[in-house]
DRENDO-1510 file (C-alpha; in Angstrom, 1 decimal, always signed):
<recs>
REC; n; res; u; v; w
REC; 1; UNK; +12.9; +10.4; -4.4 .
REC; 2; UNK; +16.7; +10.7; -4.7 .
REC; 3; UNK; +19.0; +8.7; -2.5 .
REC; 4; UNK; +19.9; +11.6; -0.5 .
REC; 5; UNK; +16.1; +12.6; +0.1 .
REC; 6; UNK; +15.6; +9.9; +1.6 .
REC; 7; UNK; +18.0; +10.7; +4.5 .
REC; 8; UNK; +18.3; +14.5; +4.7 .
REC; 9; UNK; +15.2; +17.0; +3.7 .
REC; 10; UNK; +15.8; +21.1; +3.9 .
REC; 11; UNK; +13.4; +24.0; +4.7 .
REC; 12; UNK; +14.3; +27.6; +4.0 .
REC; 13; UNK; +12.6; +30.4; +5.9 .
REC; 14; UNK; +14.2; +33.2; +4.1 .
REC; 15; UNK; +12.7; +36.1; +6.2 .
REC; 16; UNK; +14.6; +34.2; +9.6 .
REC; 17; UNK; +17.1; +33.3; +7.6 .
REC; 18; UNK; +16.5; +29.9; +9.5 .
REC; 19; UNK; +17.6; +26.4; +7.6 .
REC; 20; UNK; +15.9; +23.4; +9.0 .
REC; 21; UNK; +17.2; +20.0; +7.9 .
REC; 22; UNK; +15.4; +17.2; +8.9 .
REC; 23; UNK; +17.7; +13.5; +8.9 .
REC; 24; UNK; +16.0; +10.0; +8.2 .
REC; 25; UNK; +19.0; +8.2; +8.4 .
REC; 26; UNK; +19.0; +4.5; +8.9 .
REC; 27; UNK; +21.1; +2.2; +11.8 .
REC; 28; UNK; +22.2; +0.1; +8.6 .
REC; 29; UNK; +23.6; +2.8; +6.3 .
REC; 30; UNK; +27.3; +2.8; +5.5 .
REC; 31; UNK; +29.5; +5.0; +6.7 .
REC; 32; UNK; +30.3; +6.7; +3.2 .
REC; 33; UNK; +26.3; +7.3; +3.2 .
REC; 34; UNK; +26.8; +9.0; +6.1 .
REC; 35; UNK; +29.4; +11.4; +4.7 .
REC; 36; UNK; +27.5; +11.6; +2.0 .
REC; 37; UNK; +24.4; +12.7; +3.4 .
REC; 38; UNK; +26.3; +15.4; +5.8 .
REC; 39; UNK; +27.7; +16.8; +2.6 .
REC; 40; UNK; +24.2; +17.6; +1.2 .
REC; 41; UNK; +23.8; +19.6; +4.6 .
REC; 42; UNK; +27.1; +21.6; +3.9 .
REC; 43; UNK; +25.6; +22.3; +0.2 .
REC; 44; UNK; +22.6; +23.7; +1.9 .
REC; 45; UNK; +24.7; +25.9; +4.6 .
REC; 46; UNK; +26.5; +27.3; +1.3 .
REC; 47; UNK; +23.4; +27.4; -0.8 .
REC; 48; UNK; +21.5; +29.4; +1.7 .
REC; 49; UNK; +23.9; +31.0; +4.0 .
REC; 50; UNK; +21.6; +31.0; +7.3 .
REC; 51; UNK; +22.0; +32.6; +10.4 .
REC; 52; UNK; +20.6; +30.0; +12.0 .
REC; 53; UNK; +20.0; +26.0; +11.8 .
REC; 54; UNK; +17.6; +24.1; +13.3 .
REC; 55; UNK; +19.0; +20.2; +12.9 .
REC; 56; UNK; +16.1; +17.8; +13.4 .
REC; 57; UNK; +17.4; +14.7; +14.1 .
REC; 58; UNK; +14.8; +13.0; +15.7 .
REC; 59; UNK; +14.8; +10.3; +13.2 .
REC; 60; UNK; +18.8; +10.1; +13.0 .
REC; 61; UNK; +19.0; +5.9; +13.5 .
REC; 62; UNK; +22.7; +6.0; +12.6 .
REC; 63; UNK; +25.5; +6.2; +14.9 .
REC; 64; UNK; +28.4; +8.0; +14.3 .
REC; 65; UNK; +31.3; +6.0; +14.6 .
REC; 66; UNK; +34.6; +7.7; +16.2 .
REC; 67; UNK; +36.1; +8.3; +13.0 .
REC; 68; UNK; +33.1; +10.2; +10.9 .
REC; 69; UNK; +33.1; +12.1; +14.4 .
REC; 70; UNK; +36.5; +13.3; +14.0 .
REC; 71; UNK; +35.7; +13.9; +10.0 .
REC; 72; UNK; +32.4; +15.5; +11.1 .
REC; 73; UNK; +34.0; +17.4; +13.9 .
REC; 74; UNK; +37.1; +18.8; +12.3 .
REC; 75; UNK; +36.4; +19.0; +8.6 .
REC; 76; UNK; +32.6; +19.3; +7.9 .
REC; 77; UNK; +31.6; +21.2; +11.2 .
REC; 78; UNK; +33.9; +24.1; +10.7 .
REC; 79; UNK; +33.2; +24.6; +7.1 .
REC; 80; UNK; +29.4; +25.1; +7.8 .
REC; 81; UNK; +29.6; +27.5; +10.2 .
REC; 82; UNK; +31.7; +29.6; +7.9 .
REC; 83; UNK; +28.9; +30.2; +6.1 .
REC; 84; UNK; +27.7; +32.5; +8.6 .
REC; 85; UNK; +25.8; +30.2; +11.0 .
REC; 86; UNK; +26.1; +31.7; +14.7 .
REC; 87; UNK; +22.6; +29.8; +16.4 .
REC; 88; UNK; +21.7; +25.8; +16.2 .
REC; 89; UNK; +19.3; +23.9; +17.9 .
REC; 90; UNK; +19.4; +20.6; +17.9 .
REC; 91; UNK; +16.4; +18.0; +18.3 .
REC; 92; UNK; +17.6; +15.0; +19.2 .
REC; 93; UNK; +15.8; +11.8; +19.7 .
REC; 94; UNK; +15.8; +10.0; +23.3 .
REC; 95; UNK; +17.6; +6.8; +22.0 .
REC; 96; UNK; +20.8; +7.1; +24.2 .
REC; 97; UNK; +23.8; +5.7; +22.0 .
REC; 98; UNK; +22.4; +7.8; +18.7 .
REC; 99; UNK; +22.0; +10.7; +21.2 .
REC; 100; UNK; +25.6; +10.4; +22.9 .
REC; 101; UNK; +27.1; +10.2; +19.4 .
REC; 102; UNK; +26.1; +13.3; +18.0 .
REC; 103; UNK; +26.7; +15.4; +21.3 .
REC; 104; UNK; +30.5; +13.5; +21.0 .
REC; 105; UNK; +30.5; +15.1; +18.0 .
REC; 106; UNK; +29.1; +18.3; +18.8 .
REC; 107; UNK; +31.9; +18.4; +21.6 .
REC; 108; UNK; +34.5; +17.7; +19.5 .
REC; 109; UNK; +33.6; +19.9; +16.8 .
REC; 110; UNK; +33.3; +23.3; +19.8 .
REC; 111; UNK; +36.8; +21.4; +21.1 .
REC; 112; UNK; +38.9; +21.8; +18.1 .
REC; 113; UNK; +37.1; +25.1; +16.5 .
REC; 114; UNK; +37.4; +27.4; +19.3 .
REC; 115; UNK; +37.4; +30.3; +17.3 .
REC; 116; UNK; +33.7; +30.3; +15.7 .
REC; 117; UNK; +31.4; +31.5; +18.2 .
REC; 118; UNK; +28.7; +29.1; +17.8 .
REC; 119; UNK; +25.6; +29.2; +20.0 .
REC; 120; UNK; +23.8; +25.6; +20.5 .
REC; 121; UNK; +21.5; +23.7; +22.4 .
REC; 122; UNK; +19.8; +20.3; +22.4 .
REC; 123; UNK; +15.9; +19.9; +22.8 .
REC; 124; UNK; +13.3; +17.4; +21.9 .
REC; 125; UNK; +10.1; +19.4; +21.1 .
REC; 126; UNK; +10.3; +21.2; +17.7 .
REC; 127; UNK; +8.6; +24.5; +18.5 .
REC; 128; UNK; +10.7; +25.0; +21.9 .
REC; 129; UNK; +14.1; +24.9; +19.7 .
REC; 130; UNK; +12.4; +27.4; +16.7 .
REC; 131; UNK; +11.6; +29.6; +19.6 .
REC; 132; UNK; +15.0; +30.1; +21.3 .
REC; 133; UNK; +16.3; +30.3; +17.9 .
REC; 134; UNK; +14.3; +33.1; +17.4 .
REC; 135; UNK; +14.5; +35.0; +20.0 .
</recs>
């Protein structure tokens, strides 16, 4: 298994043109990981070009510091959703600070890319978030 397999895993379901992504990252990683491991989820937006994204992040033990935020928010958000993406759900785990630091980035990412028309939600049971991105 590849360093970057460790944290970030992709399914395609071509016929939904759905992208899951599944992240193992770990409370201990560097920050640099973390870019790192964020760009293997843009090369899979552009790879694929999905309609919609299911980001399981359920096992997402990093948290984001402020300034990987603002990377994530204003360089890395934007460029994935040019790739077509208009639905995400989001599974997020109930740890509060790992929780709280994705949906700081979420909200600065919608903030400062008003533009993209972007439907998202958070939920924390798997088949509830495949439904509404489905329907």
């Amino acid at each position: 298994m590849s360093f970057l397999e460790r944290y970030i895993r992709f399914q395609y379901d071509a016929a939904n043109q759905l992208l899951i992504s599944e992240w193992h990252t770990t409370p201990d990683m560097t920050d640099e990981e973390c870019r790192q491991v964020a760009l293997q989820y843009l090369r899979a937006c552009e790879k694929y070009r999905p309609r919609l994204s299911l980001v399981d992040s359920r096992y997402a033990m990093y948290v984001i510091p402020p300034e990987t935020q603002d990377w994530l928010s204003q360089y890395l958000y934007p460029k994935c959703m040019a790739t077509g993406i208009y639905k995400v759900a989001y599974l997020v785990i109930k740890d509060f600070y790992t929780q709280l630091s994705l949906e700081l980035t979420l909200s600065e990412a919608e903030e400062s890319n008003k533009p993209v028309s972007v439907h998202q939600r958070f939920f924390d049971d798997f088949d509830t978030a495949k439904a509404w991105l489905l329907q």
